[in-house]
N, C-alpha and C positions, 0 to 999 in steps of 0.2 A: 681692732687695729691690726693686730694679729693676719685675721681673714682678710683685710683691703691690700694687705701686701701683694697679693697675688690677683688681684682683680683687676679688671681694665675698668677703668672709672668711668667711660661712657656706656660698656654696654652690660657692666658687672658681672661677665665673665670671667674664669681663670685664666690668665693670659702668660702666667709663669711659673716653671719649677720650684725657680731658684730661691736659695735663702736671702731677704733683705734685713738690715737693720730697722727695728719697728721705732717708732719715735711718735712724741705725743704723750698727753694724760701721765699717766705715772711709769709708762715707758722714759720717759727724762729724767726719773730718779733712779728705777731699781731694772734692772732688768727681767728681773720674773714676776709682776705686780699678779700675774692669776694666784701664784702660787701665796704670795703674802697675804692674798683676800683669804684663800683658804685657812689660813691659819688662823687670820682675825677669826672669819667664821666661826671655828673650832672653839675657838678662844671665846667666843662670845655663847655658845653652845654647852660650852663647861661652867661659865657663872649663872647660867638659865640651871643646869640640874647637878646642882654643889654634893648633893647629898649621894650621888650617884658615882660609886669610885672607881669604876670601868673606864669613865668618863676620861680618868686621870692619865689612862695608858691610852687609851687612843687618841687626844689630844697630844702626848707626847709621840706618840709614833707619828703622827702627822708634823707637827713641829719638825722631829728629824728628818724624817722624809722627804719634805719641800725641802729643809734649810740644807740639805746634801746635795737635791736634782736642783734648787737656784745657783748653788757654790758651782756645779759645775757647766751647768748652762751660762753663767757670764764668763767663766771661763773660756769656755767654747768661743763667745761674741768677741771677747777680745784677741782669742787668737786667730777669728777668721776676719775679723774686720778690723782693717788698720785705722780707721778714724773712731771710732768707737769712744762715745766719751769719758773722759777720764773719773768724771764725777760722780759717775752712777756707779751705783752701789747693787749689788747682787740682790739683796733679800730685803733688809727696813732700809729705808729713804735714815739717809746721813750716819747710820752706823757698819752694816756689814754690807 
């Protein structure tokens, strides 16, 4: 979704610089859906190797990590774009 922002849909060249509002799939919930896959990922990555307690800090630095760069990427959305909707959530669909 991301990458067709910038495409011209006939000849799927890049046709623009500019930033657009992305929309669609779980862009209508959160605004950083990459960044929440990654975390599932992590998340799902850390009950696969329980016993592995490394495990434990790099799935938290990830956690903060994303949950910092989505707080300030809808940030960003909402102060550059005036219609931007209200309802979506920065990081999990229907909480933060």
């Amino acid at each position: 979704i991301l990458v067709n922002l910038r495409k011209n849909p006939q000849t799927g060249e890049v046709s623009t610089e500019k930033h657009l509002l992305p929309r669609g799939g779980f862009f209508n919930l959160i605004s950083s859906p990459h960044m929440f896959f990654e975390i599932v990922m992590y998340a799902v990555l850390l009950s696969l190797l329980p016993r592995c307690t490394s495990w434990y800090f790099i799935v938290f630095w990830v956690l903060s990590n994303q949950t910092m760069n989505a707080l300030l990427t809808h940030k960003w959305y909402k102060d550059n774009f005036k219609d931007y909707p209200k309802n979506r959530r920065a990081l999990f669909p229907l909480v933060l």
